[in-house]
C-alpha positions in Angstrom: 28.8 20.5 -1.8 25.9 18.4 -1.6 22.2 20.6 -1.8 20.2 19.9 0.8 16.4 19.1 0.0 13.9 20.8 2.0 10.2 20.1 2.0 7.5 21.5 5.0 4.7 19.4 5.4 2.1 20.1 8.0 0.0 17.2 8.8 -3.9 17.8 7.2 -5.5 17.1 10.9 -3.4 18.3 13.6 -1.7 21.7 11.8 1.6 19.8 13.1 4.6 20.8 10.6 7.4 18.8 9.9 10.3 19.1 7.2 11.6 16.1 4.7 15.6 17.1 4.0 18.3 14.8 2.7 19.8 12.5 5.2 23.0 14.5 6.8 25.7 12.4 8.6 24.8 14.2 12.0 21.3 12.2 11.4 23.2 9.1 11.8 23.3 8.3 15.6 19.5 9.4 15.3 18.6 7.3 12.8 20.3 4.4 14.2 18.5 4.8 17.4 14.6 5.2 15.9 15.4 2.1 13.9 16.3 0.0 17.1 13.1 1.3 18.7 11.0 0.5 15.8 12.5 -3.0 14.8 14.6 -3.7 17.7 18.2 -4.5 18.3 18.0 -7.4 16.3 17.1 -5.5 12.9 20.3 -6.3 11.2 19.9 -9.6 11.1 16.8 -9.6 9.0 16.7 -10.4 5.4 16.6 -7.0 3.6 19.7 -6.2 5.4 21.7 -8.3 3.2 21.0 -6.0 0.3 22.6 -2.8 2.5 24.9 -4.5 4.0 28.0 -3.1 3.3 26.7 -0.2 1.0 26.0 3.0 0.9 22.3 4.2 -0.4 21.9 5.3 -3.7 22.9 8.5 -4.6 20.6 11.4 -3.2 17.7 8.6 -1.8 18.5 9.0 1.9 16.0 11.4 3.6 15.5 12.7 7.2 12.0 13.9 8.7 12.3 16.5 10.9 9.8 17.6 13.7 10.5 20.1 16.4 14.2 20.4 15.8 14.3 16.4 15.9 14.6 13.2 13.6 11.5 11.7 13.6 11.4 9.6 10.4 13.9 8.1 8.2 13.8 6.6 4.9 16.5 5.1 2.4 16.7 3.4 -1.4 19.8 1.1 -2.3 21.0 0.2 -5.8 19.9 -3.6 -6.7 19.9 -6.2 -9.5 16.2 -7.3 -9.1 16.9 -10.6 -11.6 18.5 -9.1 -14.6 17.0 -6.0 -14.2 18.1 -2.3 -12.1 15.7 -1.4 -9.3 15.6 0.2 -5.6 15.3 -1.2 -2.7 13.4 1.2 -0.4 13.8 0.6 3.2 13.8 0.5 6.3 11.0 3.3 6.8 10.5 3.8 10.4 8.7 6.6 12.3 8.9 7.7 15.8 5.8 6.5 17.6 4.9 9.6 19.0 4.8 11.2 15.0 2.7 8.1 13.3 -0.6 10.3 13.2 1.0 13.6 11.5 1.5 11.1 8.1 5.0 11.3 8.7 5.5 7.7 6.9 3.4 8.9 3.8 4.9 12.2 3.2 8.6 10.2 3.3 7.1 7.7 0.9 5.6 10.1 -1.3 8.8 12.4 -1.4 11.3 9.3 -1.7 9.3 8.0 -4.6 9.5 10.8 -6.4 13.1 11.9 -5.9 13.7 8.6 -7.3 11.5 8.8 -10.5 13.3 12.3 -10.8 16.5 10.5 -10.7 15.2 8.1 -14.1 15.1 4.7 -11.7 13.0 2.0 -13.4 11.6 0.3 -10.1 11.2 0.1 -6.4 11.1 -3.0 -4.3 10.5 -3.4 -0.7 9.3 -6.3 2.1 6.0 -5.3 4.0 2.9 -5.1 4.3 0.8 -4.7 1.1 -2.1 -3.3 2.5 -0.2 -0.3 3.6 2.2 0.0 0.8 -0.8 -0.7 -2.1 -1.7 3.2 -1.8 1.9 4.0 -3.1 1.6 1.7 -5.7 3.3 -1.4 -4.6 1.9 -4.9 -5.4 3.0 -8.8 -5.8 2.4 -8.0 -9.5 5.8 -9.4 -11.3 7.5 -10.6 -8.1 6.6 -14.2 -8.2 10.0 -15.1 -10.1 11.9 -12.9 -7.4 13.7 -14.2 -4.4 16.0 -12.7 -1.5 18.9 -13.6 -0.3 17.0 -15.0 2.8 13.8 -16.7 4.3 11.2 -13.8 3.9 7.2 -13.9 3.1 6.3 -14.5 -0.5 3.3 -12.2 -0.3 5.3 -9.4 1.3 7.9 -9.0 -1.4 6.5 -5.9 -3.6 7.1 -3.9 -6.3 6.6 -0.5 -7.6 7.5 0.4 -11.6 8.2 4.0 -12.1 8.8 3.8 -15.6 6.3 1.0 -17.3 8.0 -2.2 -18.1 10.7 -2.0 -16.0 10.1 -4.9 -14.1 9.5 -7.2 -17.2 10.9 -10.7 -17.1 12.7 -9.7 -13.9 13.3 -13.1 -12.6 15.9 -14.5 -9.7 17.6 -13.2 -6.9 17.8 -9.9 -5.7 21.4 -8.3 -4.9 23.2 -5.3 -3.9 25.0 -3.1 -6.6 25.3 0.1 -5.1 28.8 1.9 -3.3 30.5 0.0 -1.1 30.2 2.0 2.4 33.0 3.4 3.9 34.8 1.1 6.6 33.9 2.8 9.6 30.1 2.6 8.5 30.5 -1.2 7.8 32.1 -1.6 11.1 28.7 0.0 12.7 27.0 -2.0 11.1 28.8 -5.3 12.1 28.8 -4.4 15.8 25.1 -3.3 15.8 24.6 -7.1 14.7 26.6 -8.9 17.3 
């Protein structure tokens, strides 16, 4: 039986509560449905998606925000080779645009990173916006010799070491290591790109 992680969080300026669980598989169709509304139908063809394609996320790294009795947030890390060297790949982090001002996205950051320095991972990577993900940690610092298995934004691609060094002399391209997903999930995944 799997332990299911739960955390309250009540947003500092409107007293609004909300709870950060482990991802369950009835917050599938859910989750599916906030990411199309926050990156659209054509989200699977973007570049990170190569590095979940076909996997599962890493072990305990899936997590659900709930806000009156409903999925309002979502994030994920997957297992990668980040050029010689183990890392996460956090993402995608989407909120419902009707929760963005409760810190929703911070609170599933926050908790996500620290599941997965619990855990004893090395490094997080992500595509975005560094502005935004800088107060977490992130920076361009020791991704200049990194590379996706796509066209993406060079000063987008960030990293985050949990444990000091762990990004040293990380150099190449980034791939997938984690689970392989079950078929039925892969075959979700192919129809939600065509």
């Amino acid at each position: 039986m799997t332990k299911t992680l739960i955390r309250l969080v009540a947003a500092a300026d409107s007293g609004a509560a909300f709870a950060i669980r482990a991802e369950r598989a009835a917050d599938v169709p859910a989750r599916e449905a906030l990411l199309d509304a926050c990156f659209g139908v054509g989200r699977n063809a973007r570049t990170c998606q190569r590095l979940r394609d076909g996997r599962r996320p890493a072990e305990g790294l899936a997590f659900s925000a709930i806000h009156q009795g409903r999925l309002v947030g979502t994030v994920r890390l997957w297992h990668v080779d980040a050029g010689g060297r183990s890392a996460l790949v956090l993402g995608p982090l989407a909120v419902d645009s009707s929760c963005r001002k409760l810190g929703v996205g911070a609170a599933l950051m926050k908790h996500a990173l620290a599941a997965a320095a619990a855990r004893g991972h090395g490094a997080v990577i992500l595509l975005g916006d560094e502005p935004y993900y800088a107060r977490f940690g992130f920076s361009v610092a020791k991704m200049d010799k990194l590379s996706l298995p796509g066209p993406f934004e060079r000063d987008r691609l960030l990293g985050l070491e949990l444990r000091a060094g762990a990004l040293d002399g990380a150099e190449g391209l980034i791939v997938a290591t984690g689970a392989a997903a079950s078929r039925k999930s892969s075959r979700l995944t192919a129809a939600r790109a065509a």
